[in-house]
C-alpha distance (Angstrom), angle and dihedral (degrees) to the residues before:
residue distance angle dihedral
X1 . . .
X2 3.48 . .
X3 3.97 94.8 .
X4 3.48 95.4 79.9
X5 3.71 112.2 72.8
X6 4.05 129.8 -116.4
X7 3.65 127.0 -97.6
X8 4.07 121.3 57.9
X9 3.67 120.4 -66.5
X10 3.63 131.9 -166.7
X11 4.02 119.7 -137.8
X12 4.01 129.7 -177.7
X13 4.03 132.4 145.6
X14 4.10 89.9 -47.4
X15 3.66 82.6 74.0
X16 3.89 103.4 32.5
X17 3.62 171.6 -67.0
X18 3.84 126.6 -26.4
X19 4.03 106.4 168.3
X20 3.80 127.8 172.0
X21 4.09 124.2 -142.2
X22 3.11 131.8 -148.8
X23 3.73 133.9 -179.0
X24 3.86 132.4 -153.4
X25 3.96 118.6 -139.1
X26 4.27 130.6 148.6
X27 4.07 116.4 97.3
X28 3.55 88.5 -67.3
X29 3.67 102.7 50.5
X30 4.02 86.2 118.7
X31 4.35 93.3 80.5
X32 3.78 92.4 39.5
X33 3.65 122.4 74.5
X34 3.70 138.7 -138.4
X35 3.83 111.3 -124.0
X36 3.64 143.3 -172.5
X37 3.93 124.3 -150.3
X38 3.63 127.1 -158.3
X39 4.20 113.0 -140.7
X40 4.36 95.6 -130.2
X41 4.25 87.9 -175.9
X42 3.84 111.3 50.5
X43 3.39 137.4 138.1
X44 3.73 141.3 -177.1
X45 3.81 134.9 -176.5
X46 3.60 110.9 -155.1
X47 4.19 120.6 -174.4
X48 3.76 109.0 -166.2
X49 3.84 127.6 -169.3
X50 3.85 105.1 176.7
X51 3.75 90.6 -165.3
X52 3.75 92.3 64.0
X53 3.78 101.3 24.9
X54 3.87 93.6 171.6
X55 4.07 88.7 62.7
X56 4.19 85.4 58.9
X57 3.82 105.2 125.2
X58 4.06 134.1 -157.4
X59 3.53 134.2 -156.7
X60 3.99 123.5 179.4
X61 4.01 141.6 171.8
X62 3.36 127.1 -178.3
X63 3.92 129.2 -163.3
X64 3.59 101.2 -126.3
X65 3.77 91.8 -162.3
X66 3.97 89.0 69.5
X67 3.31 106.4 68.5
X68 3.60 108.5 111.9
X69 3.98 126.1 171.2
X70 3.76 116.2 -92.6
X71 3.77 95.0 174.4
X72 3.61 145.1 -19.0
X73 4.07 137.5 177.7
X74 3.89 139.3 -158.6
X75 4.19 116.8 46.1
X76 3.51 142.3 119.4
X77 3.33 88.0 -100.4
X78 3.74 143.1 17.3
X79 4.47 108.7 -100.5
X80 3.46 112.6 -93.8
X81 4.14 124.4 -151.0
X82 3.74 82.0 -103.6
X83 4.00 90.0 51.8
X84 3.76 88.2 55.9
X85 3.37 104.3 38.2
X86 4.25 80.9 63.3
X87 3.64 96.7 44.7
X88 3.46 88.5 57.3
X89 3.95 98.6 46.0
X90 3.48 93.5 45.9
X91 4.31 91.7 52.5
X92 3.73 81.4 44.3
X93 3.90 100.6 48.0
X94 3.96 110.5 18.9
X95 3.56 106.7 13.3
X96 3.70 102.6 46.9
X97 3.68 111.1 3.3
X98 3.88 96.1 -132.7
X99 3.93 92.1 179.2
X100 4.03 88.9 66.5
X101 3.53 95.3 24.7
X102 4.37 119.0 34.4
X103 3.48 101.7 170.6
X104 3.83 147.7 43.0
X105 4.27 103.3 -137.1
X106 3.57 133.2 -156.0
X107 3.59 131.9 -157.9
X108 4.11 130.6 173.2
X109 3.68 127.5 -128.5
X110 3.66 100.1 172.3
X111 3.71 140.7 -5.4
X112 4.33 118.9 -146.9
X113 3.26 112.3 -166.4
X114 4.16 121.2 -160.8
X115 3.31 131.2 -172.8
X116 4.13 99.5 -14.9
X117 3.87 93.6 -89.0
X118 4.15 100.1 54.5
X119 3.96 129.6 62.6
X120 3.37 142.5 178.7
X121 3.71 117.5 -146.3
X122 4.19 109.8 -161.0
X123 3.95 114.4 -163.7
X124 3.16 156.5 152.6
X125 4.36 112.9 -101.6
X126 3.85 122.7 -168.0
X127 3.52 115.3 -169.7
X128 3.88 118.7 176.7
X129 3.72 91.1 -14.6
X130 3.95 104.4 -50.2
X131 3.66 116.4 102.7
X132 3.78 128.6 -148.7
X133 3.66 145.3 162.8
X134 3.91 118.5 -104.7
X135 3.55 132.8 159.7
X136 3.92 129.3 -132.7
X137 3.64 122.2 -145.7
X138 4.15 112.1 -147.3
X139 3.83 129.3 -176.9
X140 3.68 118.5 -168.4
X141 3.52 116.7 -151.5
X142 4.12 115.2 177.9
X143 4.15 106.1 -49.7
X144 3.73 90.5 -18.6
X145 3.76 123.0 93.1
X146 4.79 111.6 -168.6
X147 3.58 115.6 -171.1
X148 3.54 124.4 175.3
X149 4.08 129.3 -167.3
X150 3.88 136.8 -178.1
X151 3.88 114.3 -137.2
X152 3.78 112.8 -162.7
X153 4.30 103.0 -155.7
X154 3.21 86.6 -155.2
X155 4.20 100.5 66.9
X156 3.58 88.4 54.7
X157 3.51 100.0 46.4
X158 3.37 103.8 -97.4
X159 3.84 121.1 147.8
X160 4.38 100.0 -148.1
X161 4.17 103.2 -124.2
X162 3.38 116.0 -99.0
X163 3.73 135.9 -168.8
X164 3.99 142.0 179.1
X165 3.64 89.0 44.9
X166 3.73 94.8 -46.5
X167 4.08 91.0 -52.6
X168 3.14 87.7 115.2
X169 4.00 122.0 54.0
X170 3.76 152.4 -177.4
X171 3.84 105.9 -129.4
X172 4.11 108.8 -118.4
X173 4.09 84.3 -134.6
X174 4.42 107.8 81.2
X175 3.30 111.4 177.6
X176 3.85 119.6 -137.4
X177 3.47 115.3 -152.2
X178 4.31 127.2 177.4
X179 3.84 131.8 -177.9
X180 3.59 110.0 -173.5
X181 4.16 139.4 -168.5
X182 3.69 98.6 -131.3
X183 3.86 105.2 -147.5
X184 3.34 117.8 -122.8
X185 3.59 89.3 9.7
X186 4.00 137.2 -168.6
């Protein structure tokens, strides 16, 4: 990936997006919504060396108790304040356990680079204390750099929330999507 240039660089919000998604589903998937979550306190630390791209490594935390909604569709009814305000306590206190566990982390094992635009970053994700590999996908196009993941819950533990008796759930797959400033950029 040579279009990003060599040394380390440090990226957060300034120079992006990092939302969450996730999906409704169960017989009563019609009064839930699906809803997407921007990540407000990020941050990455990426060391580049364009003559060895595959040797490129990433490091990334992110404050779980940011996310906040930034949009969502389907439902009864649209989300009130109140609706929020209980997403986001029960993320905080059932789903994810921020008191033990603040942040999601992100560690490389391996970048693969293909064709000059595309990459595949290999790590090593802990999310609410379990830690597992995952790959990210990335496409750089210009000064931007997109990557996209999908998180199954379930690998790390995770029980998907679940309401009206479990008629109503939290899909296991999140997806993971980033659209990043690169600095310096092509």
């Amino acid at each position: 990936m040579t279009v990003i240039p060599a040394g380390t660089h440090t990226l957060g919000p300034a120079e992006g997006q990092l939302l969450v998604k996730v999906f409704r589903e169960g017989v009563a998937a019609r009064v839930g919504h699906d809803l997407v979550f921007e990540v407000s306190d990020w941050n990455a630390k990426v060391a580049v060396d364009p003559a060895e791209p595959a040797a490129t490594t990433v490091e990334a935390s992110a404050a779980v108790t940011s996310l906040r909604i930034v949009d969502f569709s389907g439902g009864a009814k649209p989300l009130t304040r109140s609706d929020r305000a209980d997403i986001k306590r029960n993320i905080e206190e059932k789903v994810l356990d921020t008191r033990r566990f603040p942040t999601i982390d992100f560690r490389s094992t391996g970048v693969s680079v293909s064709g000059g635009s595309r990459a595949t970053v290999s790590g090593q994700l802990t999310i609410a204390g379990t830690t597992r590999p995952t790959d990210i996908a990335l496409t750089v196009d210009g000064d931007r750099v997109r990557g996209r993941m999908t998180v199954l819950q379930s690998n790390w533990g995770i029980k998907p929330f679940t309401a009206l008796m479990g008629a109503l759930r939290v899909r296991d797959a999140v997806e993971i999507e980033l659209d990043l400033r690169l600095p310096g950029g092509a």
